[in-house]
C-alpha angles and dihedrals in degrees: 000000000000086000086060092037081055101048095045079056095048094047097042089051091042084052090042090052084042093058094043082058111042094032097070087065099049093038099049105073095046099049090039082053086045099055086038090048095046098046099040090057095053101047147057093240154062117272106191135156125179092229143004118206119188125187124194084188110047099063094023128192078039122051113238121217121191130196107204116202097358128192142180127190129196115234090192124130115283083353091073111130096016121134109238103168135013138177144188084211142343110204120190122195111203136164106292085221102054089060084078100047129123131276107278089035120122124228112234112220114211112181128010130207133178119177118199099001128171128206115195114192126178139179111197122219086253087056093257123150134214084200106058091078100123111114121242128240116256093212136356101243118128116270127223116242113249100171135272142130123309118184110244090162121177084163144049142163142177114194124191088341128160125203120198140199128184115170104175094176083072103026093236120126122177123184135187111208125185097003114168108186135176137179137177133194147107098284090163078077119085089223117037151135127244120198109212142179121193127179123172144126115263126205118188119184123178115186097332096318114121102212093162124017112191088314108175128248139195129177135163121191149156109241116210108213132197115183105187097050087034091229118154106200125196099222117163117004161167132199152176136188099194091324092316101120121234137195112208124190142162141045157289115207121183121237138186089267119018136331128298098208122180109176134164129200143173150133120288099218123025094225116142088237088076091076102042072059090069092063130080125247103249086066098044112063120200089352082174092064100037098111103212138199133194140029146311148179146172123182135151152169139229112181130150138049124327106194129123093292105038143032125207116266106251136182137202127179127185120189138179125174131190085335114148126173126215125211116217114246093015126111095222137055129195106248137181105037120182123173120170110166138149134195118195149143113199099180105062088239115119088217094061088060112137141193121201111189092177090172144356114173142156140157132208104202103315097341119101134204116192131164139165133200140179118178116194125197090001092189095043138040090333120207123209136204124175148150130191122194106185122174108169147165105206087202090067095057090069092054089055102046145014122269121202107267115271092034125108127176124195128157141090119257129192123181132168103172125170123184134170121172144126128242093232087060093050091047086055095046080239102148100155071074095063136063120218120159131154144072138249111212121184121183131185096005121175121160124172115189136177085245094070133044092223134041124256119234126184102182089179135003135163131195126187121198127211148149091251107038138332113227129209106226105210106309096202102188136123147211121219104310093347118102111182138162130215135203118168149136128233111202107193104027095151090050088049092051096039114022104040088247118164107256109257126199160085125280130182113204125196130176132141088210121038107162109188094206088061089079105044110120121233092241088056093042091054085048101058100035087057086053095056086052091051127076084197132078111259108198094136089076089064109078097192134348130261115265127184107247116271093214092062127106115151148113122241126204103194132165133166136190077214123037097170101184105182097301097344116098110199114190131207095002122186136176147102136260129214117207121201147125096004085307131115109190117191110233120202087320106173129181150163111261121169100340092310129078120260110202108184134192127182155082151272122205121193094162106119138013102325129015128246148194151220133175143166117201140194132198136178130174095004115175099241093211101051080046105060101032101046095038126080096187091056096039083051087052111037108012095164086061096076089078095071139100120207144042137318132206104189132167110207128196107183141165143155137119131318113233109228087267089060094246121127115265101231089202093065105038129108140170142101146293123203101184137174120191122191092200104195088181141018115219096216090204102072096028086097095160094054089044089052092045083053096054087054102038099037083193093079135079128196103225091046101076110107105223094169089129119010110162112188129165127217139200125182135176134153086018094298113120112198120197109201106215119285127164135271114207117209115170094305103334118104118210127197114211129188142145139103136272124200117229090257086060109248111152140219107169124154112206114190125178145162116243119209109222091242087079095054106078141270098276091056091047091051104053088046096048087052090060089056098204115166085209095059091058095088100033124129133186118235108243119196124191128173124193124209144158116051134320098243080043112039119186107195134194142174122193106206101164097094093041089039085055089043090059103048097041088057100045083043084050101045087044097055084050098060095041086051085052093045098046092049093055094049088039095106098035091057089045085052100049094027091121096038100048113008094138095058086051091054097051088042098060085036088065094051103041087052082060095059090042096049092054088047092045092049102046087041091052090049083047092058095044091049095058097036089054087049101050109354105242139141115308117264116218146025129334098257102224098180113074092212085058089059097049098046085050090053098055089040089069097040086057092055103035092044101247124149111264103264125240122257091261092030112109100163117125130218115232114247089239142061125222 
């Protein structure tokens, strides 16, 4: 009995475990159907998640569901489309029995969690919501149950969740980052408590103002809850606002239309360490160890009707009286402190929103600060009236109060400012509207920081302040090796501060000395000397590229005695700049470079994605050497040229893209380069092509060249430089020269030129001398050479087979003419003495016609040998059956390819091509 007892358990339990197994399957598409099927019919808007996974075993004796990657878009008006809500995963606890329930039964969820939510909520300019999208009910008559999911939660967690809130029709924006909250409680009850625990970091921005920037919070509380009046109620609680302490109490209770919301709050104590507690860390060094007097206090108030058209009038007050804080280790303290400001709104209207700052002072030793402030309408045409006294030693800050290392502060600052205007006036450009009257006067300024290399000094500046436009009165400072003086006008200074206007203006800037690399940054400076170390690229270093500033819109007048730009030095530079749209154009700017005069024209765009170029330049007397070998451009573009001694006028149109350092990015430019070099002197030892040309062809001579005037013309684009063909003078031999090099100098340049005999050699000389033909004096062999490979690497050929056939063919052909001439002439006198002195004829004809032969057999024996040096293949031509032939044809072709005159028992041969 108890064997079979025993076996009807085990198999009950086995078919229960079974059930708890299989039914999942069979249970998770209907309940996933049945929460789609449920939201989306209530609302204006798309509930979707890629899976649902249930498990009757996980969270036994309840049943777990859990929504992985859940969405819900909003299908209302301009929203449509727009994400409201995500999740990681959403994951419900209910009862394990009520699963199994009959058709017109509810669900009871008993805990909630939703891990890495996001709650997206937006007010539009017209008012509109992306959150108003549940559907309203046709009528008010009860409705049947048909199933579905009611909240009985005892249970509820956010983890790593985020709430937003965007109204663009006020300008304010909150967000709650990281907030992890729980509570716990019987919400299946109509009054009950729920214990919760919140932390998270809380930004709060009202038309452009910052008052709170991910500032961390942390409450816990015990919620009272009614859920029939649908009253939330603060009952016990602690909270902290960075680790300034905070009492909450009141309520929120949900009506028809809207929130009635009535909430306290305050500090507990009114210690001035309250308010250090506002501030986050990382301004506050060693808070733990600042010794404090006086008082503080922060209180306010939220009470009325939250609904489309209200918010609730609200109060805050902040206070400190007599209060001061003392830094260990440091002489001074600040001391004096007085704060008195309110924030309210007492209509109930966002737009009648004020701030009242009656009074914010401190001193450190004998300097004062002192400002107030009153804001009026702050959400809508908001009026503004200040006043700031400022008399201060910068020295003494630092001994009040801790600067960053590698920062040091000195000078002497004096400020009185008054200002009164409305935004609506700034909008319109209106100034008479406005009222702006002061200075600002700094003396003696010098600030070094870790951010710069060099220090920054102001040993004077002025600054008057008013309605119409604020001037800079000669501002005489400097930075590392740079001096400069400023003197401008800003025109609309308050729109600028207040309205997020461009700056627009006129600025005239002097210094005999302006070194660009004085205000590189040491960020950029570690960047680009890893660069140089690396073979590789290093973009990556760069975390963004540099843009012109959007808010700029001036012109700059600027000239300097010393314009040092990495290893260029520029003199007497002069120009203007004209600064807009994240664009600076150069306008007429002229200088002194390398003994000539350099006048540029041109842009730089960094509006966009990437960042580009254009320039025109002109140059005039430029010292060739300093040109080409301290300038990379010029280097990229004519590397031969650096062999060259002399002057060059040039005219440069050039574009292309700026790399993220502002530097132009050699691989995307283009343009073109007229240029004209007057070349006094040749420094054999970098002209590597000529050297190369004179191992194959022994008649020239590097040095003589005559490059008085040389005029070329260049185009590049995609790193490719083309020369179009200019001439190359030698003695009285004139070579055109054309072809392309990349900018990693590999070459392709054709060099042809027409050779007059009296470069070719003795023996060539003599035989045609020997033919004595008036039309041979001015011939000249055509000559072509080709060089290829890299300039630090030249490769060299001549190809000498169709000149050297040229050649022959003519000296054959002019030959056969005169014989013919000749023969014809002595034709009846050997037919006269035929009989009485044949053989004399014969030997007579014999003598002429071995001249002919001896010139054939000797060009077509260079001619061979020519080939045959060049590929190597059969010999071309007659057996040369005379010793002296051969010799002659051998030095022939030494003369023409370059190579030194062999020795009498010497019989090598020189390739017709350098490597």
């Amino acid at each position: 009995m108890k064997k079979k007892l025993l076996k009807i358990t085990a198999f009950v339990l086995l078919l229960f475990l079974g059930i708890l197994v299989v039914a999942p399957f069979f249970l998770e598409a209907k309940i996933g159907d049945l929460i789609k099927t449920n939201v989306n019919n209530s609302i204006h808007g798309s509930l979707d998640f890629k899976e649902a996974d249930l498990s009757l075993i996980r969270s036994f004796p309840n049943a777990e569901l859990t929504l992985n990657h859940v969405i819900l878009l909003s299908e209302k008006g301009i929203f449509k489309g727009d994400t409201l809500f995500k999740s990681k995963s959403i994951s419900l606890k209910m009862g394990l029995m009520e699963l199994f329930n009959g058709g017109g039964s509810t669900i009871g969820i008993t805990n909630l969690t939703l891990d890495r939510a996001v709650l997206s909520l937006k007010t539009e300019r017209n008012a509109e919501t992306n959150f108003d999208i549940v559907k309203k009910e046709e009528s008010h008559a009860p409705r049947q149950n048909t199933g579905g999911m009611t909240f009985s939660l005892e249970t509820y967690e956010l983890l790593d969740s985020e709430v937003n809130y965007q109204d663009y029709s006020s300008g304010l924006f909150f967000q709650l980052s990281e907030l992890n909250h729980g509570g716990a409680g019987d919400l299946s009850l109509d009054k009950s408590e729920l214990s919760t625990k919140s932390t998270a970091l809380i930004s709060f921005t009202a038309s452009n103002v910052h008052y709170l920037n991910k500032t961390k919070l942390q409450l816990e509380a015990i919620l009272g809850i009614d859920l029939k009046t649908n009253t939330y109620s603060i009952l016990e609680n602690t909270g902290y606002l960075n680790k300034l302490p905070l009492n909450f109490n009141g309520f929120v209770k949900n009506l028809d239309k809207g929130q009635q919301v009535s909430l306290k709050f305050s500090t507990p104590t009114s210690d001035f360490d309250n308010f250090l507690a506002i501030f986050p860390e990382r301004y506050l060094q060693d808070i733990e160890e600042v010794k404090t007097t006086g008082k503080f206090s922060l209180k306010g108030e939220v009470d009325g009707i939250f609904d489309e058209n209200h918010i609730p009038s609200f109060i805050l007050q902040m206070s400190a009286k007599d209060a001061s804080l003392h830094y260990p280790n440091l002489p001074n303290s600040i001391s004096d402190i007085n704060l008195k400001l309110e924030i309210k709104n007492q209509s109930g209207l966002t737009e009648e929103t004020s701030i009242d700052l009656e009074k914010a002072s401190f001193a450190i030793d004998q300097d004062r600060f002192e400002l107030t402030a009153n804001l009026t309408d702050l959400l809508g045409n908001t009026r503004v009236l200040g006043q700031l006294l400022c008399n201060v030693d910068l020295e003494n800050i630092s001994k009040a109060y801790p600067l960053p290392d590698g920062q040091d502060l000195k000078g002497i600052l004096n400020a009185n400012i008054a200002a009164s205007f409305d935004m609506a006036s700034l909008k319109k450009e209106e100034y008479e509207n406005t009222a702006l009257d002061g200075f600002i006067k700094v003396k003696d300024l010098k600030y070094k920081s870790t951010y710069f290399n060099k220090s920054l000094t102001v040993s004077k500046a002025l600054m008057n302040l008013s309605s119409s436009k604020v001037s800079l009165n000669s501002m005489k400072g400097g930075l590392g090796n740079t001096d400069f003086t400023v003197d401008g006008t800003i025109y609309n200074f308050l729109g600028y501060m207040f309205n997020e206007e461009e700056v627009k203006g006129s600025f005239k800037l002097s210094s005999d000395t302006f070194d660009i690399g004085d205000f590189v940054t040491k960020s950029d400076a570690k960047a680009a000397e890893a660069k140089k170390k690396s073979a590789e690229p290093m973009t990556s270093l760069t975390e963004e590229r540099i843009q012109v500033p959007a808010f700029l819109n001036c012109i700059v007048e600027a000239e300097a005695n010393k314009l040092i730009y990495d290893n260029l030095i520029l003199k007497n530079v002069s120009g203007k700049l004209k600064i807009a749209d994240e664009k600076v154009e150069l306008l007429d700017v002229q200088s002194n470079l390398y003994e000539g005069v350099v006048k540029l024209n041109g842009f730089a765009n960094t509006k966009g994605d990437a960042s580009v170029f254009s320039m025109k330049l002109h140059m005039k007397n430029l010292n060739l050497e300093d040109s080409f070998k301290k300038m990379e451009f010029f280097r990229v573009l004519a590397p031969m040229a650096k062999a060259l001694e002399g002057k060059l006028n040039s005219e440069i149109e050039v574009s292309g893209a700026l790399k993220e350092d502002f530097t132009p990015d050699l691989g995307t430019i283009s343009g073109n380069m007229l240029s004209e070099l007057y070349a006094l002197k040749i420094n054999p030892k970098d002209a590597k092509i000529l050297n190369a040309l004179n191992a194959r062809l022994s008649f020239i001579e590097v040095e003589e060249f005559d490059l008085q005037t040389l005029k070329t013309v260049f185009s590049f684009e995609n790193g490719r430089v083309t020369v179009k063909p200019f001439t190359l003078n030698y003695r009285d031999i004139g070579m055109t020269v054309e072809g392309s090099h990349t900018f990693d100098q590999k070459l392709n340049y054709k060099m042809q030129m027409e050779v007059p005999t009296k470069y070719l050699g003795r023996e060539v000389n003599s035989l045609m001398s020997s033919i004595g033909d008036k039309e041979l004096e001015n011939f000249r062999l055509p000559v072509n050479a080709t060089v290829g490979g890299t300039y630090k690497e030249l490769q060299v050929d001549t190809d000498l087979s169709s000149s050297i056939k040229e050649l022959s063919s003519r000296l054959v052909e002019v030959q056969k003419q005169k014989l013919i001439k000749k023969g014809s002439e002595k034709t009846g006198k050997l037919l006269a003495d035929v009989l009485k002195d044949k053989n004399r004829g014969e030997d007579s004809l014999n003598s002429t016609e071995s001249k002919t032969l001896e010139l054939t057999d000797a060009l077509e024996g260079v001619l061979s040998n020519s080939k045959k040096e060049k590929d190597s293949t059969s010999n071309i031509g007659k057996d040369d059956a005379q010793p002296g032939l051969s010799k002659k044809a051998k030095g022939l072709l030494g003369n023409i390819l370059g190579a030194p005159k062999e020795k009498s028992n010497s019989s090598d041969t020189n390739k017709d091509s350098t490597n």
